[in-house]
N, C-alpha and C positions, 0 to 999 in steps of 0.2 A: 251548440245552437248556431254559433257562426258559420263554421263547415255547411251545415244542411242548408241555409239562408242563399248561400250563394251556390249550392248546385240547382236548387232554383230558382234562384234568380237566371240563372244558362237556359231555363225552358222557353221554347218559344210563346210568343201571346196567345194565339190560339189554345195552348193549354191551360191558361186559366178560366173559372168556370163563370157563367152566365152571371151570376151576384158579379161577383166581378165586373164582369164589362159594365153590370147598367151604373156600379158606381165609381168606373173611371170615368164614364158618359156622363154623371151628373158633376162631378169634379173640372172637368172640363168645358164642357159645354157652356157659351154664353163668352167665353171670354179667352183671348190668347195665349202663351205662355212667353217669357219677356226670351228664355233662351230653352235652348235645348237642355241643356245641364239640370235645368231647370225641371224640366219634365221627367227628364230620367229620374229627379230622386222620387218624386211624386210616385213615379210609376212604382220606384222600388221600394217606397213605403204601403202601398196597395198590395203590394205581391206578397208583404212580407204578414201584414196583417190578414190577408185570404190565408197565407198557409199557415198562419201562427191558430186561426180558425180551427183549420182542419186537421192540426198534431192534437190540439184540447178536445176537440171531438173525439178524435178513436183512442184516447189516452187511458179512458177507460176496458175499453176491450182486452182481454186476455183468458188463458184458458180458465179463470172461474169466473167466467159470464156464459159459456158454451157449455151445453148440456152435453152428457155422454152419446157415444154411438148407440142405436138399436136396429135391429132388422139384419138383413139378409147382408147386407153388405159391410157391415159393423167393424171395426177392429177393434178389438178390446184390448183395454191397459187394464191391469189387477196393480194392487199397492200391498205389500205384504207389511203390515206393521209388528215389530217387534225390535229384540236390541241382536246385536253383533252374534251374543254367546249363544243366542235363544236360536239362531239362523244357523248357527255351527251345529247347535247338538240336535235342530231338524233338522239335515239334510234328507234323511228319506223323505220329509212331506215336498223337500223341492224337486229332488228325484220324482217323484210321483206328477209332481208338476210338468215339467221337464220334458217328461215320455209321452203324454195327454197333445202339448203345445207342440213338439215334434210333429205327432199324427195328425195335429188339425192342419199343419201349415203344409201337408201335404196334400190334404185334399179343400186346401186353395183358404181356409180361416186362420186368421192372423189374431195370436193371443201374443201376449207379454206380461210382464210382470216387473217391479220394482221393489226393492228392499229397502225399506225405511227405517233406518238404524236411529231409535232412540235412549241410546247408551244404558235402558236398563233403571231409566227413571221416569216416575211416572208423572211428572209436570211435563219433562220432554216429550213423553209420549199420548198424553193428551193435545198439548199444542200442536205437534205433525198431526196426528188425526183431524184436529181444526183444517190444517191448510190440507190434508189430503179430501176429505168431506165436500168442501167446495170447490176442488179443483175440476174443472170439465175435463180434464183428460183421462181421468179414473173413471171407469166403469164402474169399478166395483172394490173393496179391499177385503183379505183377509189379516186376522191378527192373531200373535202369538204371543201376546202380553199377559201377565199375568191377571188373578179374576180381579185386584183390588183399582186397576188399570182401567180394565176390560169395562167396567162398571161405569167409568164417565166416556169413555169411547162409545160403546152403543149408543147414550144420550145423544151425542154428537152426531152419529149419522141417522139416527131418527128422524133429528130436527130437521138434517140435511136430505132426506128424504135418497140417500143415498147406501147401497145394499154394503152388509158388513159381515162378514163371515167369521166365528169362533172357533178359532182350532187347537187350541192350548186347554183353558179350563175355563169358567165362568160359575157365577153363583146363581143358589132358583131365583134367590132374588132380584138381580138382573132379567131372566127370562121371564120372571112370572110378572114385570112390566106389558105382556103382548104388546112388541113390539109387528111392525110393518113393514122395517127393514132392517131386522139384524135375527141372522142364520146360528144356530149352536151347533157346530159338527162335532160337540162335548159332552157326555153327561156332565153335570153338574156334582158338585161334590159331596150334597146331600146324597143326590142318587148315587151314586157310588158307596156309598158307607150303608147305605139302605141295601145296597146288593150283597155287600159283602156281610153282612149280618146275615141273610137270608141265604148265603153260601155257607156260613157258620152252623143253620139250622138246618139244612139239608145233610151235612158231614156230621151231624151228633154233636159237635164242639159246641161246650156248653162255656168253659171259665174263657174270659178274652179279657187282654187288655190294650190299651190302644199309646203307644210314644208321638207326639206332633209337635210342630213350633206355634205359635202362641197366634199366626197371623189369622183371617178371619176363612179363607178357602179349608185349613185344615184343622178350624173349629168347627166348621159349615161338615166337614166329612166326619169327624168325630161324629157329630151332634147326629147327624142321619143313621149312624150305626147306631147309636145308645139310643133309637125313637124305635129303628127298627126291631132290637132285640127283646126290647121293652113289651114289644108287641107280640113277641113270639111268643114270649113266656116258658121258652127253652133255652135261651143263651142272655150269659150275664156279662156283661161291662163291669171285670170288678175294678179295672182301677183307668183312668184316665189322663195321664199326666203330659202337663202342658212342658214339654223338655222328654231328656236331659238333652241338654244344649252342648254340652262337653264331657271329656272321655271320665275327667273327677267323680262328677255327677253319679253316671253308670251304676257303680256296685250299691248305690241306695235305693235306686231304681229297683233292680235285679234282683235285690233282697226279698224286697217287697212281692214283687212278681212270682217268686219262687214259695215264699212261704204261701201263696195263695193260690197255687198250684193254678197258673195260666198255662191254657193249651194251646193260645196262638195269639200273636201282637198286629196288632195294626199300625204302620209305621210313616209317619206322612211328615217332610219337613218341605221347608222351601229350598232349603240347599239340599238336593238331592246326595250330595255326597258326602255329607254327615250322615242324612238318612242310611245311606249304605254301611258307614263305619259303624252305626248304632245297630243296624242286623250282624253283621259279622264280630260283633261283642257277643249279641244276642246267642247267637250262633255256638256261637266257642262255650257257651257255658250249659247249653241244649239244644245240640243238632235235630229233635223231630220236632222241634216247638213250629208250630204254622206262622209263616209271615204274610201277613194280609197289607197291601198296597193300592194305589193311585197309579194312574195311567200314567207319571210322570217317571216311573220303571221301567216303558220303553223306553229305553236308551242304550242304543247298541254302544257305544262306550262304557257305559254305565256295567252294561250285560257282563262284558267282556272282561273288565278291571276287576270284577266283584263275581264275578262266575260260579264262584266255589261255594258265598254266602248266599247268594242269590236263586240257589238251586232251589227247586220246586215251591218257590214263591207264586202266591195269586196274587191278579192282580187285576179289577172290575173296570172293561175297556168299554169303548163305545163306538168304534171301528165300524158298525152295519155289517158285518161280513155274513150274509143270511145262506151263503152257498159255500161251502169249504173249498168243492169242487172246483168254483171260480175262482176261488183265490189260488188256489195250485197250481191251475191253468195260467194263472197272470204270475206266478213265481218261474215256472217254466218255458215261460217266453221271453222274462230280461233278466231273471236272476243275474245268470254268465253275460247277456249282455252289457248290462249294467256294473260288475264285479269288474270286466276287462278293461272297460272304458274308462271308469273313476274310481274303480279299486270300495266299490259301497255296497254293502249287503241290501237287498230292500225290503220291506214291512209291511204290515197290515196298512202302516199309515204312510206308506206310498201308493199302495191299491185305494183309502181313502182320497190321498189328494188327488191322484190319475183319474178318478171318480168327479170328484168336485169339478175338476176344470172344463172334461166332458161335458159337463151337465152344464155350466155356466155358457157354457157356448150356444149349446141346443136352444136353451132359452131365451138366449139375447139374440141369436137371428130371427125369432121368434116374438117377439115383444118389438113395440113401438117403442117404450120408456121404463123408467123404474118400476113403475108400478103394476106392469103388466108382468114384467119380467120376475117379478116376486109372486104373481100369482102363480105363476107356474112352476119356479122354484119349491112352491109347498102347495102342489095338486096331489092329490091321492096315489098319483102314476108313481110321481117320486123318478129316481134314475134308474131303470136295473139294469147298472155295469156291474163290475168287480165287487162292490161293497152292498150293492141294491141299498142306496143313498131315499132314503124320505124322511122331511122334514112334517110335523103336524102346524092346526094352526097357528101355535106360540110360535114355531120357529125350530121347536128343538126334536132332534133326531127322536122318530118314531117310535123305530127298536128299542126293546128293555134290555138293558147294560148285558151285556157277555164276559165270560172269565176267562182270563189267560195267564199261561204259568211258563217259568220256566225253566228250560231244561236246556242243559250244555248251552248257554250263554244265548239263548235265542229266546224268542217271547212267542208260542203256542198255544192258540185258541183250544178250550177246554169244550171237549163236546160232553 
């Protein structure tokens, strides 16, 4: 405070403001001063109390008092929320990013992005989304947090009247809030386990059983398959079990499974690579048994490490990819460039995220404020790039779930 007191106190008089002068005028006025000395401290108690004024005045101001950019001249900042691990094993969705913000800033729009590492906890990850919510320098964020995360985050930028993008997993329960500002670039987990039943009833497989961890995303997917099978009245859920959690566990599982003659497992954990070690058991004991998965199997390490178990696994995405054609065309335009540069395959869910960014742009030169800019984000138009991106008006991608399998270590849309 000292520092600042005395660089201006070095201003000349004229730069203090009209308050000012009329109350050195009234301080003075009427009557002498006995010395000089005298005056200077006066003066330098006025000077010090006008600027001590005007630090408390704009002490308040920072960027969450200032609303976001909108319109034609806008620069947008994104806020990516998720943890360290969740950033690593998407790199395709920031590849995707990546290539989108390249071509904007060539034809003159300025996009960016921030990674907001919340170590993979979700008190941390609630609180960053508090401070990213009301900060003015956010446009807009997406999130890669998990659904039990996800669930008090939307709340947040609800309130905050601020736009939130889903790109990991979410529950209906979540989206069936109709929310105003929060986007699901996800199925949900029920819809997925709904799809994959109904992929079960289409192939004839009647006996299914489902292995998951106990948390509530992949009870939510369990639960959606055993509502849809139920429904069919051709495919049965015979057994349901919340584990096995370790390799002990397995042969009581497997017993069970085998005396009840399952034709394909549904395989859903939160540590995806347990879940992996539990198919490549699976595996070893019945190579033609069907493995039915969660979108949490793309993962090209994942692919890669487990290749062998992995082989013609489905798996109920939710990518938009409504044109094969386009997506082929956008594999053959950065595959190689993209492989030379950073040594990274790319994915459906790089054509998603290359999709998303496009379209957030289009919008927000477009839009005065949040609220306009979400209208249009879920107009009937929708985007049609690479993935033909539309949201309805809950929020959640339009398209009904599509199936991808894999084969030699890649993940292939099933026509």
């Amino acid at each position: 405070m000292l520092k600042i007191t005395q660089k201006f106190l070095r201003l000349p008089i004229e730069r203090v403001s009209a308050a000012g002068d009329i109350f050195l005028k009234n301080i003075f006025s009427g009557r002498e001063m006995e010395s000089e000395m005298k005056k200077n401290k006066i003066l330098g108690l006025v000077l010090v109390l006008i600027f001590s004024m005007t630090v408390f005045a704009g002490c308040g101001s920072s960027n969450k008092d200032t609303a976001p950019q909108y319109g034609e001249s806008a620069e947008i900042k994104m806020a990516v929320l998720g943890s360290a691990e969740q950033f690593e094993k998407r790199q395709d969705f920031f590849v995707g990013m990546d290539l989108a913000i390249k071509e904007l800033k060539e034809s003159g729009v300025i996009v960016t992005y921030e990674k907001i590492d919340d170590g993979k906890s979700r008190d941390n990850g609630v609180a960053l989304a508090k401070d990213v919510a009301k900060d003015g320098k956010y446009t807009l964020a997406f999130t890669l947090q998990n659904s039990d995360t996800v669930e008090s985050v939307a709340d947040i930028f609800e309130q905050a009247a601020k736009p939130l993008i889903i790109v990991n997993e979410v529950f209906d329960s979540t989206m069936n809030k109709n929310y105003s500002y929060v986007l699901a670039g996800v199925i949900s987990a029920e819809a997925a386990g709904k799809a994959l039943a109904k992929l079960c009833e289409s192939k004839g497989i009647k006996w299914v059983a489902t292995a998951h961890s106990s948390s509530q995303y992949e009870n939510m997917l369990a639960r959606g398959f055993n509502n849809a099978a139920t429904d069919s009245k051709s495919v049965y859920l015979l057994d349901s079990t919340a584990g096995p959690n370790r390799v002990s566990e397995f042969a009581t599982v497997w017993d069970r499974w085998n005396t009840l003659g399952v034709q394909a497992a549904l395989v859903s954990f939160d540590d995806p690579e347990w879940a992996c070690e539990l198919i490549q058991m699976i595996k070893s004991q019945n190579k033609n048994i069907l493995i039915l998965g969660d979108a949490q199997f793309n993962d090209l390490a994942l692919m890669n490490e487990y290749k062998d178990s992995l082989e013609g696994m489905i798996v109920a995405g939710s990518y938009g990819v409504a044109h094969e054609e386009k997506l082929q065309a956008f594999y053959n335009k950065y595959e190689k460039k993209v492989m030379d540069e950073i040594g990274l395959d790319i994915t459906s869910v790089t054509a998603q995220a290359y999709d998303f960014v496009h379209m957030i742009a289009q919008n927000v030169k477009k839009s005065g404020d949040a609220q306009e800019f979400m209208k249009h984000m879920k107009s009937t138009e929708g985007y049609p790039g690479v993935t033909d991106v539309k949201f309805n008006a809950k929020g959640q991608l339009e398209e009904d779930p599509n199936y991808w399998t894999v084969k030699n270590g890649q993940m292939y849309r099933m026509v």
